[in-house]
C-alpha positions in Angstrom: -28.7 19.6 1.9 -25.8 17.0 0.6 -25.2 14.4 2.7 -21.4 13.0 1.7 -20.6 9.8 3.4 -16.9 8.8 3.7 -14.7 5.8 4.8 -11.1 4.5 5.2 -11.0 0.7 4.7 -8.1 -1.9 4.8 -4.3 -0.7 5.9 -3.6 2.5 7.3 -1.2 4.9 5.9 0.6 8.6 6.5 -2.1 10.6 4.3 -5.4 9.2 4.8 -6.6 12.0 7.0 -4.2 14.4 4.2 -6.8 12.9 1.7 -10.0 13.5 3.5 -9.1 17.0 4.7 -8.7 17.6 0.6 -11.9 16.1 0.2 -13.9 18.3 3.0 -12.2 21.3 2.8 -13.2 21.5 -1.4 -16.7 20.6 -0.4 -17.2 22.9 2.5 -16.0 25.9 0.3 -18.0 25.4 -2.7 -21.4 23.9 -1.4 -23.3 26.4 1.0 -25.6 23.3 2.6 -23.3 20.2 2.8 -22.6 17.6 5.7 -20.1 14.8 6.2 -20.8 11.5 7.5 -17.8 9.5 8.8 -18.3 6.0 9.3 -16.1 4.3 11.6 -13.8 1.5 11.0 -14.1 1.3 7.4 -16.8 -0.7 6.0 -17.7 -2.6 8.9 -19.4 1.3 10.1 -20.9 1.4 7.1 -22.7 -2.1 7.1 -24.0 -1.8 11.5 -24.4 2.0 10.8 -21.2 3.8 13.4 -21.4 6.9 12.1 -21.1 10.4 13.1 -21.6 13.7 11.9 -18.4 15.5 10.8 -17.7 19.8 11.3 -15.5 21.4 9.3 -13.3 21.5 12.6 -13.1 18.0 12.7 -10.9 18.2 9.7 -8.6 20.8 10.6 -4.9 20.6 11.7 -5.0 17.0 10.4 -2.8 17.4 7.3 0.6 16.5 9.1 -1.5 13.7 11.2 -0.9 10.2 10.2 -3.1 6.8 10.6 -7.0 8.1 10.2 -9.2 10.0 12.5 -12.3 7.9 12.0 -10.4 4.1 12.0 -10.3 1.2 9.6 -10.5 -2.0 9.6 -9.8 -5.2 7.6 -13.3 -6.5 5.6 -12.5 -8.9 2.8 -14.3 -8.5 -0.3 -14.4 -12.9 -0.6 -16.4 -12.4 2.7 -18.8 -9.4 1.5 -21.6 -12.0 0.0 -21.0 -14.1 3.3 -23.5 -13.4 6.1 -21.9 -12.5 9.2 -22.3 -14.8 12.6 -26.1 -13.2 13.2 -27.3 -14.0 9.2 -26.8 -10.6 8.4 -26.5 -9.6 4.5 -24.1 -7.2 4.9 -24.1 -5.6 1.1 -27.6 -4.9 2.2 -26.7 -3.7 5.1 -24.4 -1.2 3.5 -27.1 -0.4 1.1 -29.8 0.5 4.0 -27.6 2.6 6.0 -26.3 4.4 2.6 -30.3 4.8 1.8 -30.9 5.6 5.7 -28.9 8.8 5.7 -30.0 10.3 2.2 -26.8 10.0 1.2 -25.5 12.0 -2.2 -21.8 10.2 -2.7 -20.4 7.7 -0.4 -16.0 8.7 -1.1 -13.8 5.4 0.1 -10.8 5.6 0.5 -8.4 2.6 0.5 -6.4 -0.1 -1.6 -7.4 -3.2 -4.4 -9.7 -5.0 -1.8 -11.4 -1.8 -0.7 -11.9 -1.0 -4.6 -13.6 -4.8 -5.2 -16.2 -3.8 -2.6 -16.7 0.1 -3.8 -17.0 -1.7 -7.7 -20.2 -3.7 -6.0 -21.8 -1.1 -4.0 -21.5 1.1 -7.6 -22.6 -2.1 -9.5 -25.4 -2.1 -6.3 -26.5 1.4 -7.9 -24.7 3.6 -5.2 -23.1 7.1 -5.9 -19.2 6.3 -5.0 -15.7 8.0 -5.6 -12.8 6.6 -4.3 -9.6 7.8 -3.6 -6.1 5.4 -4.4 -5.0 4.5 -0.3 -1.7 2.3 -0.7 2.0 1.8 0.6 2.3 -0.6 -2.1 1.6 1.4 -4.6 -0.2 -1.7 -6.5 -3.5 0.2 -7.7 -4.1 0.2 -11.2 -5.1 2.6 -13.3 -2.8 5.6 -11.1 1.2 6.2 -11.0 1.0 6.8 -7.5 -0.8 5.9 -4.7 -1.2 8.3 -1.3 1.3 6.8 1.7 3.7 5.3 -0.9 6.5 7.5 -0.9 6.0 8.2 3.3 7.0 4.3 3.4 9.1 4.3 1.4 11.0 7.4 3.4 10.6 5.3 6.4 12.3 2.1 4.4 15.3 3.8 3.0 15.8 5.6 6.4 16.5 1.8 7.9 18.8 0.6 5.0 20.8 4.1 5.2 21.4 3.4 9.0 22.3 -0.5 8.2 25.0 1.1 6.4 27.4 2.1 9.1 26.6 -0.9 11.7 27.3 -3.3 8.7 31.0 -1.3 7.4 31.7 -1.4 11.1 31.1 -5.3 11.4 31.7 -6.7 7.8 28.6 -8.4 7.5 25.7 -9.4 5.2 22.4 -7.3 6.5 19.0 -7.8 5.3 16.7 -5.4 5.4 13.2 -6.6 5.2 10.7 -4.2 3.1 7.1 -4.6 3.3 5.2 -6.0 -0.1 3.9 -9.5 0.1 2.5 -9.3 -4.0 4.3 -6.8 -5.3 8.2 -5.0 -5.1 7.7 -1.7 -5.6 8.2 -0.9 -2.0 11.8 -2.8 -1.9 12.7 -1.5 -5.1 12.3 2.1 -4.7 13.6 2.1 -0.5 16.4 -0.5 -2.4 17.9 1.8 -4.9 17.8 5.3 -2.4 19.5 3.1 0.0 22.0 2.1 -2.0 21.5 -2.0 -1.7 23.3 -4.1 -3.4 20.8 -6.9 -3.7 17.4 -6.2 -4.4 14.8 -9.4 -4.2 11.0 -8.5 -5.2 8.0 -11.0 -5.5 8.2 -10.2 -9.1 11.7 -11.5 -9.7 12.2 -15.0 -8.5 15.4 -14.7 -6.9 18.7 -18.2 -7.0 19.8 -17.9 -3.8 23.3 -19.1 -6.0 23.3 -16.3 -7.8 22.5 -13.8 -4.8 25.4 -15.6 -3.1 27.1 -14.7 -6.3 26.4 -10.9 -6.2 27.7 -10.9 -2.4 30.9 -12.8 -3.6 32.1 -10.7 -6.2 31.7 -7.7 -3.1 33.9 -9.6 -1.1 36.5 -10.3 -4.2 36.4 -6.5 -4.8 37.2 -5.7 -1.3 33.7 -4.5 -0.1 33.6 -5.1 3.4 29.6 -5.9 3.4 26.6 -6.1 1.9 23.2 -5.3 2.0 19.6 -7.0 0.7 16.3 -4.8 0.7 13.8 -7.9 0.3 10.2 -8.2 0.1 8.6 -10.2 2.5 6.6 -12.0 -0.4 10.2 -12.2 -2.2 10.1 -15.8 -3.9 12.9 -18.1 -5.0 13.0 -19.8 -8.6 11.8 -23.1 -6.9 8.9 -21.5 -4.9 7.7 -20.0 -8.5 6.9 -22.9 -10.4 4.5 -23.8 -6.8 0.6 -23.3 -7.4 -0.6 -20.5 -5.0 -2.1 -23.0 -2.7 1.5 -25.1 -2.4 3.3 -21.7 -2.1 0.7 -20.8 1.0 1.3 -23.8 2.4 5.3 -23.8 2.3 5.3 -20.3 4.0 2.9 -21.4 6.7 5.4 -24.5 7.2 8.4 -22.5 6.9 10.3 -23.0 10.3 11.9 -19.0 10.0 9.9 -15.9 11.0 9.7 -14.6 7.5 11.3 -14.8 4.4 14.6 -12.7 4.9 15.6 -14.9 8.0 15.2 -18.3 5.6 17.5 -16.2 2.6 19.8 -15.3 5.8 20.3 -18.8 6.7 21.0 -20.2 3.3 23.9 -17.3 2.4 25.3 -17.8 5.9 25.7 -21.4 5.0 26.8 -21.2 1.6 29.5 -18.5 2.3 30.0 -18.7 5.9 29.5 -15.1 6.8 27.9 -13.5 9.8 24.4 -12.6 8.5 21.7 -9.6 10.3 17.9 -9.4 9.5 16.6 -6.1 10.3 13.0 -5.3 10.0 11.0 -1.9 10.4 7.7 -3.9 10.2 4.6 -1.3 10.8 7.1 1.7 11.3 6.6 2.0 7.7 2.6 2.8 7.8 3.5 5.2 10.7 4.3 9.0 11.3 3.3 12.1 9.6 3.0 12.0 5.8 6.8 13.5 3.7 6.1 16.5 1.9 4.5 14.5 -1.4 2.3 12.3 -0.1 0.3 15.7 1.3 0.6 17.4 -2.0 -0.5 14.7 -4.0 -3.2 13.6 -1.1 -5.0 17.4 -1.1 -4.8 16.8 -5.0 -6.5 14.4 -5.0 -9.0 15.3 -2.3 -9.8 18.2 -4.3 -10.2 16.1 -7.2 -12.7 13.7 -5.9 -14.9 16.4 -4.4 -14.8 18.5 -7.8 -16.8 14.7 -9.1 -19.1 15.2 -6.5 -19.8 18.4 -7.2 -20.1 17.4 -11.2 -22.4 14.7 -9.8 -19.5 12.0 -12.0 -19.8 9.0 -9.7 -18.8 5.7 -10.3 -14.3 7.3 -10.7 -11.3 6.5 -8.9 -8.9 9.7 -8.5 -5.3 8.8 -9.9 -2.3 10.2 -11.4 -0.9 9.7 -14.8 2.1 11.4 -16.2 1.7 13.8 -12.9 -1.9 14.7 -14.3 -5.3 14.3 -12.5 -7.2 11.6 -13.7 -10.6 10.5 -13.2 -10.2 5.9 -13.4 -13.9 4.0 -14.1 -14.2 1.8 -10.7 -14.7 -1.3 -13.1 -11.6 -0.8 -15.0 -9.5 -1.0 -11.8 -11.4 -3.3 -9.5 -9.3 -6.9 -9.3 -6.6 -5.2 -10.6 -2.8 -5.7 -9.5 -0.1 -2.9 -10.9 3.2 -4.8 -10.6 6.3 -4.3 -11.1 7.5 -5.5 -14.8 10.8 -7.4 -15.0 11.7 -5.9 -18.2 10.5 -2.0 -17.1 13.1 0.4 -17.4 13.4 1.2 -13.7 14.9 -2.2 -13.2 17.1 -1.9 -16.4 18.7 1.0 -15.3 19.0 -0.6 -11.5 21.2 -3.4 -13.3 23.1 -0.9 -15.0 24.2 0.6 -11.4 25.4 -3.0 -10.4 22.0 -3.8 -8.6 21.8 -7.4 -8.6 18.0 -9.1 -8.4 19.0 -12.3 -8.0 17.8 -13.7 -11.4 
């Protein structure tokens, strides 16, 4: 018999369960003796061994279902060499419990800090597959990441209604967009909404020149405006801070987030009435669109077919709309960011998109 263990670590998403049911239902069809672990709550099942043994049921009528049937949690890959509270190792705790149950394959799914950790368990000599779990879509080494374009549904569906409460009021509205290292979030839910400013991590923004952009609305008769910003949007000023000086100047920042201090400063430099709006964890939530479940059973078929070719050690990604299999070394500790010079945010400009810069 194959034993195939499988977790969902860091952030939830819309297609996680999507992703899995790819996975099991590719396994259950082609291996006559196979069974599925799920450990609960990500890694942290993995390393005090909360498990339980999966059915083929178990796995049915979950394509539409967000979130994840068997939980995650948060484990930071900085803390994975650090004993927990009791002294325990927890790499080999992970290690044991994969040894424990016989397992073949252990399949993770999740985002860059999952992907550090599955790197070491496959540097540890374990059998893993992983699967790209992101609503940033900042893995490297795939096009597209599973939950990124349900987000980024839920995102444009909050600018689009901004739109008539802002005509009807002439005012400035913000719309705050998940993405605290990297834009791709704000940019896509920015240019399907129809924003007029767009301000990603990537771009440090001059609130003079965003003030600018809103302006030249005004002078052309436009009766509002509307930002899509990051919350790890950053001004020119805040750029040339280290990482540690940045950290701190957020943690002393006396506004809930970013949007509300960029709110302040364009209601003081121009004197209009200026709105924050921000859909916050509504953006993780609900059923999976239409792609995300295509592209997630694609991908669950694609990391089971690794399995069954006994190819361990891959990420499952998409280039160029193709299948690929990604080595886990080549994408652990890697960040796929938005370039400033790409062509997506060329041809933004060209629609009158301003950044900021």
């Amino acid at each position: 018999m194959k034993r195939i263990g499988m977790l969902t670590s860091g952030g939830d998403c819309q297609s996680l369960n999507a992703s899995m049911r790819g996975v099991a239902k590719t396994l259950y069809k082609n291996l006559k003796d196979v069974e599925i672990i799920g450990f609960n709550e990500g890694y942290k099942g993995l390393i005090y061994g909360n498990y339980r043994i999966m059915s083929p049921s178990d796995f049915s009528g979950i394509l539409t279902q967000g979130g994840t049937i068997l939980g995650t949690s948060r484990q930071p890959f900085k803390q994975m060499r650090v004993p927990d509270e009791n002294g325990l190792d927890k790499v080999e705790a992970m290690k044991d419990t994969y040894k424990k149950l016989r397992l073949e394959c252990l399949v993770i799914l999740g985002g860059n800090g999952t992907h550090k950790t599955a790197n070491l368990l496959r540097e540890e000599g374990l059998n893993v597959v992983t699967l790209p779990k992101t609503i940033d879509n900042d893995i490297w080494g795939t096009d597209m990441t599973f939950g990124f374009q349900s987000a980024v549904d839920i995102a444009t569906e909050a600018i689009d209604c901004i739109h008539t409460t802002a005509a009807s009021h002439s005012r400035v509205f913000i719309v705050e967009v998940m993405g605290h290292k990297v834009g791709w979030m704000t940019l896509y839910a920015g240019i399907a909404g129809g924003a007029d400013v767009i301000l990603i991590p990537e771009i440090p923004y001059d609130i003079d020149s965003v003030v600018k952009a809103i302006a030249k609305r005004t002078k052309q008769g436009k009766r509002f405006s509307i930002l899509a910003v990051a919350e790890g949007a950053i001004s020119k000023e805040e750029a040339k801070l280290s990482k540690k000086e940045l950290k701190k100047r957020r943690l002393d920042m006396p506004y809930p987030s970013v949007s509300y201090e960029i709110g302040d400063a364009i209601s003081k430099k121009t004197g209009q009435e200026i709105r924050v709006t921000i859909p916050g964890h509504t953006q993780r939530g609900g059923s999976p669109d239409s792609y995300d479940r295509v592209i997630s059973s694609r991908f669950g078929a694609a990391a089971a077919n690794l399995i069954l070719n006994k190819e361990y050690g891959y990420m499952v990604g998409m280039k160029n709309g193709d299948i690929v299999k990604v080595p886990l070394e080549e994408v652990a500790g890697k960040l796929k960011v938005v370039e400033p010079d790409s062509s997506i945010i060329k041809e933004a400009k060209l629609l009158g998109i301003s950044f900021g810069d």
